[in-house]
mmCIF file of the N, C-alpha and C atoms, coordinates in Angstrom:
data_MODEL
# 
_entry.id   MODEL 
# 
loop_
_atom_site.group_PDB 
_atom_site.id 
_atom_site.type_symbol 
_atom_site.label_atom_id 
_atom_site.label_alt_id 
_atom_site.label_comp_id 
_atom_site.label_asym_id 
_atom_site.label_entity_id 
_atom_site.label_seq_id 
_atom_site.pdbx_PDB_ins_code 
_atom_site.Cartn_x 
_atom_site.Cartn_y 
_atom_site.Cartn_z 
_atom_site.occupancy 
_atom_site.B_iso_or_equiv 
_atom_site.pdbx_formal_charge 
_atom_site.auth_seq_id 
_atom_site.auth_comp_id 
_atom_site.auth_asym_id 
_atom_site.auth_atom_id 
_atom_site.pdbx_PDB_model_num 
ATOM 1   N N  . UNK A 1 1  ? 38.978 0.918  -47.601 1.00 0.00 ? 1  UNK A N  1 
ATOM 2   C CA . UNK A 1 1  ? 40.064 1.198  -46.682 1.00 0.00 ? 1  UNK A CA 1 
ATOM 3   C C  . UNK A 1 1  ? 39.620 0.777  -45.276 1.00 0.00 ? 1  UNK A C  1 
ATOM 4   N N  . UNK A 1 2  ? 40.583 0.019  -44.765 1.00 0.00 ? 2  UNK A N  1 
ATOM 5   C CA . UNK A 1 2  ? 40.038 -0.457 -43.500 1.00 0.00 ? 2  UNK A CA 1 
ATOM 6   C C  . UNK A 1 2  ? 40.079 0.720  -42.074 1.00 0.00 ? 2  UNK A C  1 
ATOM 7   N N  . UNK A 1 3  ? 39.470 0.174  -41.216 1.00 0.00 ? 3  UNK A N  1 
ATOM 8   C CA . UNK A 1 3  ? 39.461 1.765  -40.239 1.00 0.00 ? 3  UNK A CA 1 
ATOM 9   C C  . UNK A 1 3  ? 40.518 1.262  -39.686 1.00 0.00 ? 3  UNK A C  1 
ATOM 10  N N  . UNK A 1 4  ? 41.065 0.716  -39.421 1.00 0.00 ? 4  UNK A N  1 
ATOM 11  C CA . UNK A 1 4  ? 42.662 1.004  -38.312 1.00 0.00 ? 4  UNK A CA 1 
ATOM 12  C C  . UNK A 1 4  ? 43.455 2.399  -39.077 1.00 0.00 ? 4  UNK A C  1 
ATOM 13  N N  . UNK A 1 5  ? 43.325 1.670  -41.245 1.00 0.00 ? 5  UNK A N  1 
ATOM 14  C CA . UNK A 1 5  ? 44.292 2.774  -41.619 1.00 0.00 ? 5  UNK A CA 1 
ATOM 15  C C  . UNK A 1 5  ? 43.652 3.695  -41.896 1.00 0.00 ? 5  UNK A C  1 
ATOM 16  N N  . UNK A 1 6  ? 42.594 4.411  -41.736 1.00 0.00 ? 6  UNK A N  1 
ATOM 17  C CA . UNK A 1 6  ? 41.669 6.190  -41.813 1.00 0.00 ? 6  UNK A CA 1 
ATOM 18  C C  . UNK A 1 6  ? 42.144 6.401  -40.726 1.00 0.00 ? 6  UNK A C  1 
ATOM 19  N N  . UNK A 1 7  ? 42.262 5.505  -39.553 1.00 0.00 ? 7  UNK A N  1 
ATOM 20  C CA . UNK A 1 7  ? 42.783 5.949  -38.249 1.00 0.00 ? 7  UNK A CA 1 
ATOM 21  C C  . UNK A 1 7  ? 44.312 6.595  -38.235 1.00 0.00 ? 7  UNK A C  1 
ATOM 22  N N  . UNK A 1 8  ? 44.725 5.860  -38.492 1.00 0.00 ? 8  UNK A N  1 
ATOM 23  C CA . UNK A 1 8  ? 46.283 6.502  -39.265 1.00 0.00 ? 8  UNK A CA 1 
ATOM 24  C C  . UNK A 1 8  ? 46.241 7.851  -39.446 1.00 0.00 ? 8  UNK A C  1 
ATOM 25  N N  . UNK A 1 9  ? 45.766 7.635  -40.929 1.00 0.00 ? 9  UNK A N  1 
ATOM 26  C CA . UNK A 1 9  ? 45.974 8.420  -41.759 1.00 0.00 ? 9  UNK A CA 1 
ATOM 27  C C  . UNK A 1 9  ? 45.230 9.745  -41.220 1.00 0.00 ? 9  UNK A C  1 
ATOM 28  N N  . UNK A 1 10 ? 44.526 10.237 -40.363 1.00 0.00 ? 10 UNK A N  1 
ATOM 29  C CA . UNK A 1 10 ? 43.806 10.569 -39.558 1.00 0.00 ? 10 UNK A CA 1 
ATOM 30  C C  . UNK A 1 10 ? 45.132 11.512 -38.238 1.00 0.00 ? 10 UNK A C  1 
ATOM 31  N N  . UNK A 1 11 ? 45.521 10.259 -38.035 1.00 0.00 ? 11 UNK A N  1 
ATOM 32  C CA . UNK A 1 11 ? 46.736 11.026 -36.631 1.00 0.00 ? 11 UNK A CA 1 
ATOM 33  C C  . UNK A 1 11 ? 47.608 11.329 -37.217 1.00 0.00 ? 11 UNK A C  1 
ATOM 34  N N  . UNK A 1 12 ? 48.241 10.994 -38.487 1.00 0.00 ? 12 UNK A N  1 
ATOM 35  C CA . UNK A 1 12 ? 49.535 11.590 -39.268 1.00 0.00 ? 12 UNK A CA 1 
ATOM 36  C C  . UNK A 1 12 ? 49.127 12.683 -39.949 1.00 0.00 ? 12 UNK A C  1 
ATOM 37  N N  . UNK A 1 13 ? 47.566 12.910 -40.200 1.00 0.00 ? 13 UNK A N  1 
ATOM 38  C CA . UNK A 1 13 ? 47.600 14.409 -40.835 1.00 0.00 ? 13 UNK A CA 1 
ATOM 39  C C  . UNK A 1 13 ? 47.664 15.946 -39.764 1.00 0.00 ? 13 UNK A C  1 
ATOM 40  N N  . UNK A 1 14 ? 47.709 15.182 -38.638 1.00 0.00 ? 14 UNK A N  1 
ATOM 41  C CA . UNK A 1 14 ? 47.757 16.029 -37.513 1.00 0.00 ? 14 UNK A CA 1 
ATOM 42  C C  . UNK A 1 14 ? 46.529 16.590 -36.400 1.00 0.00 ? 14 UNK A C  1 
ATOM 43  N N  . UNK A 1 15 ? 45.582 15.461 -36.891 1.00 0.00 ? 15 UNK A N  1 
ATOM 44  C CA . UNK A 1 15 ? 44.351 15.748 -36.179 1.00 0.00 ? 15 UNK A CA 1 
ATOM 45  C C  . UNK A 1 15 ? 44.305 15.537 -34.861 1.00 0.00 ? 15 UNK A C  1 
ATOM 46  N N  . UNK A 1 16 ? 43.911 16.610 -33.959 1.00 0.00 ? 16 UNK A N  1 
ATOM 47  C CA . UNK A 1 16 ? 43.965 15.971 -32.719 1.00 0.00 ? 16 UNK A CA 1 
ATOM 48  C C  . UNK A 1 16 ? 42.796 16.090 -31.704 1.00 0.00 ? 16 UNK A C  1 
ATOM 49  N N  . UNK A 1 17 ? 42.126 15.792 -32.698 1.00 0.00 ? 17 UNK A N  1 
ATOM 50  C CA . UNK A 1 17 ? 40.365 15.178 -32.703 1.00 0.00 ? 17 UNK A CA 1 
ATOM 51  C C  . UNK A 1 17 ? 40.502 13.899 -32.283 1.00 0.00 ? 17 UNK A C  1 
ATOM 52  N N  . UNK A 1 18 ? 40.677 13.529 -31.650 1.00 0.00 ? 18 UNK A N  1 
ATOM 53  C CA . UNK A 1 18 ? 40.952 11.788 -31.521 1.00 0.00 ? 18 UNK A CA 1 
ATOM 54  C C  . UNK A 1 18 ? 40.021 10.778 -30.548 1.00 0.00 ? 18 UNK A C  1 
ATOM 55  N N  . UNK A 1 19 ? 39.228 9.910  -31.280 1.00 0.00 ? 19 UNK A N  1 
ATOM 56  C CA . UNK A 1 19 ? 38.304 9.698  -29.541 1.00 0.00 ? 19 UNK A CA 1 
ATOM 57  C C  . UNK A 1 19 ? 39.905 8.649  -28.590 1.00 0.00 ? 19 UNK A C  1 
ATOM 58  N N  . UNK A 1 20 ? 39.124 8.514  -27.453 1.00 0.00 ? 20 UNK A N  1 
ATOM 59  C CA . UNK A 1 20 ? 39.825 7.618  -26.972 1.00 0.00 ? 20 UNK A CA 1 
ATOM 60  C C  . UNK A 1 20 ? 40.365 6.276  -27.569 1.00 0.00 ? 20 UNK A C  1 
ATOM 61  N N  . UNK A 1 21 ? 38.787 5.575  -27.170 1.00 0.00 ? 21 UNK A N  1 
ATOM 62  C CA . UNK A 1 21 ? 39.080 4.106  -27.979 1.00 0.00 ? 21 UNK A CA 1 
ATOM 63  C C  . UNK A 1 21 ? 39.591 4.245  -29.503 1.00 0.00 ? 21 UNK A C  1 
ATOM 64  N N  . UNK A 1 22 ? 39.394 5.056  -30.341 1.00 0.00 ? 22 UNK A N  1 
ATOM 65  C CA . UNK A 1 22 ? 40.432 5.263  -31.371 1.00 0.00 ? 22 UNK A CA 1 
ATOM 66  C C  . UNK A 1 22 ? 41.364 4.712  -31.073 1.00 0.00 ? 22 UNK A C  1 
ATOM 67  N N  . UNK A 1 23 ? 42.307 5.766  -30.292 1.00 0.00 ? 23 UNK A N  1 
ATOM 68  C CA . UNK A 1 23 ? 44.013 5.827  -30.203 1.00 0.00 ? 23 UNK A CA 1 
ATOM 69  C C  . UNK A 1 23 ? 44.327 4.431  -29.723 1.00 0.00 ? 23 UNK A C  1 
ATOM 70  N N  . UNK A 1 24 ? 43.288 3.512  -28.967 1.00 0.00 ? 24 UNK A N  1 
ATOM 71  C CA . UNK A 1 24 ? 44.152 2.638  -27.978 1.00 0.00 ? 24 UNK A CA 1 
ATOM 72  C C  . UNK A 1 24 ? 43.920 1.762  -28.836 1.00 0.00 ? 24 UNK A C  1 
ATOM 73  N N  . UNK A 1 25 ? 42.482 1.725  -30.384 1.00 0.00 ? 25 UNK A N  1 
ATOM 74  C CA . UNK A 1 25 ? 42.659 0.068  -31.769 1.00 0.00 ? 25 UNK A CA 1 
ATOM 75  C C  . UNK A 1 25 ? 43.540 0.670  -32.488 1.00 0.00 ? 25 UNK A C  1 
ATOM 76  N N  . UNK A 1 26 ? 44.322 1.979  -32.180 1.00 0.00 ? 26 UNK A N  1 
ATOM 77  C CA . UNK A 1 26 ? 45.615 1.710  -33.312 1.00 0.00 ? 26 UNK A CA 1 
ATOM 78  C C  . UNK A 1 26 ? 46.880 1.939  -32.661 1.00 0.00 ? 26 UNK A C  1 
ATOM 79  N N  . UNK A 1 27 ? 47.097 2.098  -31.272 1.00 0.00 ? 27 UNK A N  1 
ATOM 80  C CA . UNK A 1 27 ? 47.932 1.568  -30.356 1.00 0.00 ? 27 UNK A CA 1 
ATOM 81  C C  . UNK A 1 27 ? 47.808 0.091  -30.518 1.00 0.00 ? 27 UNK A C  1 
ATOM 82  N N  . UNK A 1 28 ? 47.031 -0.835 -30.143 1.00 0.00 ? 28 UNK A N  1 
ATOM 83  C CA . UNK A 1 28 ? 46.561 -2.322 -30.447 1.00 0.00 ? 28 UNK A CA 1 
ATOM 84  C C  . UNK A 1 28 ? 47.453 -2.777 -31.317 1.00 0.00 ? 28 UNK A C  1 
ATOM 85  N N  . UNK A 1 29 ? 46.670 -1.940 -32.611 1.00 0.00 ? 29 UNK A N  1 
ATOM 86  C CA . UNK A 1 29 ? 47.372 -2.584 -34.148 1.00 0.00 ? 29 UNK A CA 1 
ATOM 87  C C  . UNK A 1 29 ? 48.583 -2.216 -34.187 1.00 0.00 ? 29 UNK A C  1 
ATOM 88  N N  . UNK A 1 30 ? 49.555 -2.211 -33.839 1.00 0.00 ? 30 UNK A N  1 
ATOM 89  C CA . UNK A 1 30 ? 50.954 -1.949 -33.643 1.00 0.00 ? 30 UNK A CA 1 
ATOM 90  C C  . UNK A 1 30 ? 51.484 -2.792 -33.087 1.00 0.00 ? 30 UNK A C  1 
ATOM 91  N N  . UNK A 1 31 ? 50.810 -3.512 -32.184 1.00 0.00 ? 31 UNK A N  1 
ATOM 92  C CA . UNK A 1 31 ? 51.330 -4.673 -31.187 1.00 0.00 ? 31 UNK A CA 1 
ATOM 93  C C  . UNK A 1 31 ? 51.409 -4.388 -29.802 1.00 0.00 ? 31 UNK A C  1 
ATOM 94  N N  . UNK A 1 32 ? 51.174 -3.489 -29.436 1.00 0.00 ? 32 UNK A N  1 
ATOM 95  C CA . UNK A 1 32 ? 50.848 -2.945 -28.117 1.00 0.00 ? 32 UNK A CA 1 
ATOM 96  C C  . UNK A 1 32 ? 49.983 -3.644 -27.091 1.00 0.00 ? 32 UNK A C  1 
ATOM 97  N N  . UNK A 1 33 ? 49.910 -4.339 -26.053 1.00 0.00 ? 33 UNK A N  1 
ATOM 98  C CA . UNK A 1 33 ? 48.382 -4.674 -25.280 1.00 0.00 ? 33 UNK A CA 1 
ATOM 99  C C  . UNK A 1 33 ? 48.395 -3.912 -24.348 1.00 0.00 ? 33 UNK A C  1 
ATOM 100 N N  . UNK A 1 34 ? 47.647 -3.817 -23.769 1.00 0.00 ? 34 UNK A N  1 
ATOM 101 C CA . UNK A 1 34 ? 47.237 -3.506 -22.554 1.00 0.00 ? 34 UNK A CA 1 
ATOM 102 C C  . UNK A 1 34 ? 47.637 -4.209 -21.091 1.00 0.00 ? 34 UNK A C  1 
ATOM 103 N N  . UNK A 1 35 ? 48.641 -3.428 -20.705 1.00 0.00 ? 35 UNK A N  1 
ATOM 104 C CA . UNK A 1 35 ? 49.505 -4.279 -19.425 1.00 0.00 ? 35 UNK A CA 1 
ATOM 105 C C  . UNK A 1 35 ? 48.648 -4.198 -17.964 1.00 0.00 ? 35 UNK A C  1 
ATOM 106 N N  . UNK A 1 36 ? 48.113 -2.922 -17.982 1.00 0.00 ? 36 UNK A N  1 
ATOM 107 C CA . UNK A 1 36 ? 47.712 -2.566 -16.517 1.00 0.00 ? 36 UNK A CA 1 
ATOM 108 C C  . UNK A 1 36 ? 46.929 -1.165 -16.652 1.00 0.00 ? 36 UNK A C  1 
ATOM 109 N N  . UNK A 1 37 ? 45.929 -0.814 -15.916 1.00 0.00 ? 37 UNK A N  1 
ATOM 110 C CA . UNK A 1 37 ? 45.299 0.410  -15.201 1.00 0.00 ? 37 UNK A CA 1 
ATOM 111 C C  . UNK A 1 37 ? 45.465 1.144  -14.015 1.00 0.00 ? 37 UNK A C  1 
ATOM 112 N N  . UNK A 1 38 ? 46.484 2.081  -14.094 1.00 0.00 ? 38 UNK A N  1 
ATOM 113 C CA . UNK A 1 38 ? 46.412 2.624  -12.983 1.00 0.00 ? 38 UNK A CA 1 
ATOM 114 C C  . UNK A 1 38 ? 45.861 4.143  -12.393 1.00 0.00 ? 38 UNK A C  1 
ATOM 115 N N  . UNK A 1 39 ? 43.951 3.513  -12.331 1.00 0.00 ? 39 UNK A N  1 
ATOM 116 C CA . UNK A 1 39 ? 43.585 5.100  -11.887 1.00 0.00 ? 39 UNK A CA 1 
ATOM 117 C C  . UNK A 1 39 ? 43.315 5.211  -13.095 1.00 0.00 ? 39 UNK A C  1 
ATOM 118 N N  . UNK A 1 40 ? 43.563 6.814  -14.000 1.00 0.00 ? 40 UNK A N  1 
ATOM 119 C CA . UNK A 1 40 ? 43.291 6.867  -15.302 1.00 0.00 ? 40 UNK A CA 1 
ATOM 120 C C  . UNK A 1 40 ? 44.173 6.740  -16.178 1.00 0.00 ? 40 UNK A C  1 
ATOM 121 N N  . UNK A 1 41 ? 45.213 6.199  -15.950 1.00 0.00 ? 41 UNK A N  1 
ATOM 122 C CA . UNK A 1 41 ? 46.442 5.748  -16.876 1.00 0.00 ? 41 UNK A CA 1 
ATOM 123 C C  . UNK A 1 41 ? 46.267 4.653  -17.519 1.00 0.00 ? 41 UNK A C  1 
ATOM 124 N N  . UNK A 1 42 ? 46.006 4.382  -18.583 1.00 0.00 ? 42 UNK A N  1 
ATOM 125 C CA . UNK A 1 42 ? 46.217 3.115  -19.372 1.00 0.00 ? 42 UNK A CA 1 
ATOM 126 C C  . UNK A 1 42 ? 47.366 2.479  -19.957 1.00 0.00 ? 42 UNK A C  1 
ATOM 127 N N  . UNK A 1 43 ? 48.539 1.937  -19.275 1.00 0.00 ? 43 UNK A N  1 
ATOM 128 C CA . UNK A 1 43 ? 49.567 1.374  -19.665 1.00 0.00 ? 43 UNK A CA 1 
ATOM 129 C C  . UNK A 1 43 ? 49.577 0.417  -20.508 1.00 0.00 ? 43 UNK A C  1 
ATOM 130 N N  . UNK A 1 44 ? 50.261 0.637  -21.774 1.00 0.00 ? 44 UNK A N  1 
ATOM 131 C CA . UNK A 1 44 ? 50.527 -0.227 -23.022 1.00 0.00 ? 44 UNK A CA 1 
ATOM 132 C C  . UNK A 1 44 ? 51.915 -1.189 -22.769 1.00 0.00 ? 44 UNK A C  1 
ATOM 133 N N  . UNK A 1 45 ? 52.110 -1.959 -23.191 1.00 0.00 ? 45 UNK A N  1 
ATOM 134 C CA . UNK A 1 45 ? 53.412 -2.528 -23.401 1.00 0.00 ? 45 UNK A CA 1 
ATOM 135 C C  . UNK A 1 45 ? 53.478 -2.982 -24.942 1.00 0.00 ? 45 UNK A C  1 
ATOM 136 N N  . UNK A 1 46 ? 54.931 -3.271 -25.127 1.00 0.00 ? 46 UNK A N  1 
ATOM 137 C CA . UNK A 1 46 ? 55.037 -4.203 -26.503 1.00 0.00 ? 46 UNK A CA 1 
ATOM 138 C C  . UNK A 1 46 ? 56.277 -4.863 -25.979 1.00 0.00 ? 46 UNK A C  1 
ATOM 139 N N  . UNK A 1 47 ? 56.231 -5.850 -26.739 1.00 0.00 ? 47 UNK A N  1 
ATOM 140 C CA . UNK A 1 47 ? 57.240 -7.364 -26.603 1.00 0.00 ? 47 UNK A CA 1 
ATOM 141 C C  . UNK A 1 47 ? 58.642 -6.875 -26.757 1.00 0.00 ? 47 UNK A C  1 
ATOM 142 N N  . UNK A 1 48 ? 58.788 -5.821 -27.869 1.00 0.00 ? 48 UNK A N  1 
ATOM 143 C CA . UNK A 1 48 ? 60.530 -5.583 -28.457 1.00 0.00 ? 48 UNK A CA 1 
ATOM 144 C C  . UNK A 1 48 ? 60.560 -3.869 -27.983 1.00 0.00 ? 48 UNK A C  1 
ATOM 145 N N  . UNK A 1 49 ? 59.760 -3.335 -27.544 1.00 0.00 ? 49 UNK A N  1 
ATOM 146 C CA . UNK A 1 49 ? 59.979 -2.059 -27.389 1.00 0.00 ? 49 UNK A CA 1 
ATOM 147 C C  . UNK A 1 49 ? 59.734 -1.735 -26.049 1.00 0.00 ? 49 UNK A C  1 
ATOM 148 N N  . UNK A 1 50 ? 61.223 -1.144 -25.287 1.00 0.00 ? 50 UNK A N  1 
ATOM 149 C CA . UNK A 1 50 ? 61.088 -1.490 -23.667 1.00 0.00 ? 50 UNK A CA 1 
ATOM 150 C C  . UNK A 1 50 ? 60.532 -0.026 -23.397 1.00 0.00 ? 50 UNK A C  1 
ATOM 151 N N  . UNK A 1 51 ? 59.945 1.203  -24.231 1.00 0.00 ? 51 UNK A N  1 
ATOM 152 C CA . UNK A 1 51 ? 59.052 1.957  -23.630 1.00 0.00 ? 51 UNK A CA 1 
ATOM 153 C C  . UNK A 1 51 ? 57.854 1.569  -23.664 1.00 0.00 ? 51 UNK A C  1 
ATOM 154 N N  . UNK A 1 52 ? 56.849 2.579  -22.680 1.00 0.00 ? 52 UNK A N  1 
ATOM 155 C CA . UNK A 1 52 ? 55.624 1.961  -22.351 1.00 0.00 ? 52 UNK A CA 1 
ATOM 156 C C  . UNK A 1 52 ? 54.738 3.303  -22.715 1.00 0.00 ? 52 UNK A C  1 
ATOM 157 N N  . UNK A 1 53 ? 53.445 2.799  -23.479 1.00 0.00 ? 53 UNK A N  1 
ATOM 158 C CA . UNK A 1 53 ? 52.707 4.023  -23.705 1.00 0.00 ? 53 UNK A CA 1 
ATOM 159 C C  . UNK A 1 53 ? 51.568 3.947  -22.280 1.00 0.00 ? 53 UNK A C  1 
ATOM 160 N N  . UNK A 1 54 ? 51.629 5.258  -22.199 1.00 0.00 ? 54 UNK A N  1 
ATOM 161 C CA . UNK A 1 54 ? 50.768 5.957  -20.824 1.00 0.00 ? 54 UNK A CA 1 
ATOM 162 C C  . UNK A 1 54 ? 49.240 6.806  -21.567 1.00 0.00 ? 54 UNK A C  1 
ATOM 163 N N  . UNK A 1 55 ? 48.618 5.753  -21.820 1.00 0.00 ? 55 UNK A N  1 
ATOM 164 C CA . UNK A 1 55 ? 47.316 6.868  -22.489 1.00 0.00 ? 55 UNK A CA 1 
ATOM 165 C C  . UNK A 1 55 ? 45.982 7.229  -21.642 1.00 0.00 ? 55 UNK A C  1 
ATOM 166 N N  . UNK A 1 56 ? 45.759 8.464  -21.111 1.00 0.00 ? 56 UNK A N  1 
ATOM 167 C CA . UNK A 1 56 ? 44.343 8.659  -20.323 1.00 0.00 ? 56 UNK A CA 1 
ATOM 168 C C  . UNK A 1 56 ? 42.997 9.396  -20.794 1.00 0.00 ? 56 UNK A C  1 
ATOM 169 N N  . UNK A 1 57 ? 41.878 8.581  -20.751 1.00 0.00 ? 57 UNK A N  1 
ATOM 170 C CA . UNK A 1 57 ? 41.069 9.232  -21.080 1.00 0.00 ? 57 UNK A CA 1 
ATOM 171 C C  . UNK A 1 57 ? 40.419 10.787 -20.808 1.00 0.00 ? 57 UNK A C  1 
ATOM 172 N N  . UNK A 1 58 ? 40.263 11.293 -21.683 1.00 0.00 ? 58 UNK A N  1 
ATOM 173 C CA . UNK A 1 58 ? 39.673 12.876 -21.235 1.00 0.00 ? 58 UNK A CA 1 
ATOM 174 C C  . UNK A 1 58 ? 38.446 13.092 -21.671 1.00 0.00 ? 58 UNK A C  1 
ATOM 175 N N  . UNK A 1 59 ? 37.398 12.671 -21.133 1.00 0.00 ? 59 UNK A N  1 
ATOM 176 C CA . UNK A 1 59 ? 36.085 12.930 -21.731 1.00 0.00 ? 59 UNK A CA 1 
ATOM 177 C C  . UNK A 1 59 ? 35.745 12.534 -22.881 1.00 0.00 ? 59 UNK A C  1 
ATOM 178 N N  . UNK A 1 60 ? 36.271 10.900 -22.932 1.00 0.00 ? 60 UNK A N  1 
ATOM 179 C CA . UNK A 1 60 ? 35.943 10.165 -24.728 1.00 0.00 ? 60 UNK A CA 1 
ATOM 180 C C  . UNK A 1 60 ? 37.075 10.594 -25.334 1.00 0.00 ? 60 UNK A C  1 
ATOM 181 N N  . UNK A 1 61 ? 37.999 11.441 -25.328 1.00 0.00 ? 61 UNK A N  1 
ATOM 182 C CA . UNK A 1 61 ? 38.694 12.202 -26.044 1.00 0.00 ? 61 UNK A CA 1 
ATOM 183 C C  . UNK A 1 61 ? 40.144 11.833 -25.983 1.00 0.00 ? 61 UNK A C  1 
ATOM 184 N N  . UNK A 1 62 ? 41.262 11.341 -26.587 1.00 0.00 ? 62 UNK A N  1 
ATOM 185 C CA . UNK A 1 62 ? 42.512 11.563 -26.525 1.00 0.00 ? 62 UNK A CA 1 
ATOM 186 C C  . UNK A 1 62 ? 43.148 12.263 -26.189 1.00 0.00 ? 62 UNK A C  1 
ATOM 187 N N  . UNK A 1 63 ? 44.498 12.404 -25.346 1.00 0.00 ? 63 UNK A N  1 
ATOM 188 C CA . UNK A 1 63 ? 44.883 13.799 -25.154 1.00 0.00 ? 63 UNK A CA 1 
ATOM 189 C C  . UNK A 1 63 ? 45.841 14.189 -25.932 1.00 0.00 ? 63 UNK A C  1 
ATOM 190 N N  . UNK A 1 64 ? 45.803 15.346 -26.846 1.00 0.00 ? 64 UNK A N  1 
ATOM 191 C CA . UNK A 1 64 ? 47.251 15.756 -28.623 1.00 0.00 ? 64 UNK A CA 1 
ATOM 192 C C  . UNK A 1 64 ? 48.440 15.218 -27.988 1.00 0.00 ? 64 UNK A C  1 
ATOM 193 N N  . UNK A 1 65 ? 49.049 15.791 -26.471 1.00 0.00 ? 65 UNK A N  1 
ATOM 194 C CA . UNK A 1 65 ? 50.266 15.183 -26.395 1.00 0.00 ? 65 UNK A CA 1 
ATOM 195 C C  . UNK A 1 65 ? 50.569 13.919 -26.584 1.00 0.00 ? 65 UNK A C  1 
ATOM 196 N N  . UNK A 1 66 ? 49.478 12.951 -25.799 1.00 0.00 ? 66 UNK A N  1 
ATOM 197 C CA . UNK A 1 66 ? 49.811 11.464 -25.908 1.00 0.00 ? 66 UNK A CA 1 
ATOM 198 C C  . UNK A 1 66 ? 49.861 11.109 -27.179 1.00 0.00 ? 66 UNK A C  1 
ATOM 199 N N  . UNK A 1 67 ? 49.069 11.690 -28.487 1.00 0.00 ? 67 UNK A N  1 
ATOM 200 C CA . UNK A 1 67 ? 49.073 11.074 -29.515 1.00 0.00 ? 67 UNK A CA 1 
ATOM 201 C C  . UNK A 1 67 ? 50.423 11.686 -30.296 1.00 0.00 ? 67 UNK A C  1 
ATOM 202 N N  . UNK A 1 68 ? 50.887 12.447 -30.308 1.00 0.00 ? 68 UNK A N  1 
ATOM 203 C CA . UNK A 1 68 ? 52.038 12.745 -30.482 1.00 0.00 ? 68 UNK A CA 1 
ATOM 204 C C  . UNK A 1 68 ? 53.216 11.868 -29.867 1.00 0.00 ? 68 UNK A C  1 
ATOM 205 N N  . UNK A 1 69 ? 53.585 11.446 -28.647 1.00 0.00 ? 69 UNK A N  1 
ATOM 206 C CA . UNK A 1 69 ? 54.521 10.775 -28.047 1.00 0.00 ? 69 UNK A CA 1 
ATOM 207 C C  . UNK A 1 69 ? 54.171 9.203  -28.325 1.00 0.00 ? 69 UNK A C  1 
ATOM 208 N N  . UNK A 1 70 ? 53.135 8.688  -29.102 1.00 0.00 ? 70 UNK A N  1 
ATOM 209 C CA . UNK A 1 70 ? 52.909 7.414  -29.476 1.00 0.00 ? 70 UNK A CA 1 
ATOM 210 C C  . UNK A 1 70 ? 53.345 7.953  -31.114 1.00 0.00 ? 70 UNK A C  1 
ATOM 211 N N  . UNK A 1 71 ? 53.222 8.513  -31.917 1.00 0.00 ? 71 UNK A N  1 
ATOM 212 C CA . UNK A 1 71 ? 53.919 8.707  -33.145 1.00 0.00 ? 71 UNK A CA 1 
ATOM 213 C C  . UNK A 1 71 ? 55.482 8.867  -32.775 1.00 0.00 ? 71 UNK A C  1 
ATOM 214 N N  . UNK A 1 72 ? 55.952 9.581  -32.174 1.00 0.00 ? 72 UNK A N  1 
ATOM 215 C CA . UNK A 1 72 ? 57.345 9.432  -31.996 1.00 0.00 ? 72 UNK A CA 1 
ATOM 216 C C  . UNK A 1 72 ? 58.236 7.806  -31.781 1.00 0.00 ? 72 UNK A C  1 
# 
């Protein structure tokens, strides 16, 4: 099983253990890049989807809300 999908399968079981760089290679694998840094905001874009993910690091760590509002 490749790690993008343990990564998955990982945030859909509701874990919100998440390192950072996790969330942002399976933000990535979605089609997402990386538009801009502002400060500790990491702004995502994608080509067909005119929202923008806002992800900030917390001590290596993901924060549950953001990974929640990127599943939505």
């Amino acid at each position: 099983m490749s790690k993008k999908r343990k990564l998955l399968e990982k945030v859909l079981s509701g874990s919100k253990n998440l390192q950072f760089d996790d969330l942002v290679t399976l933000v990535e694998a979605f089609g997402f890049s990386l538009s801009r840094i502002n400060g500790s905001h990491h702004i995502f874009t994608h080509p067909t989807i005119p929202e923008l993910i806002n992800l900030q690091n917390r001590n290596g760590k993901a924060i549950p809300y953001q990974i929640r509002q990127f599943l939505i």
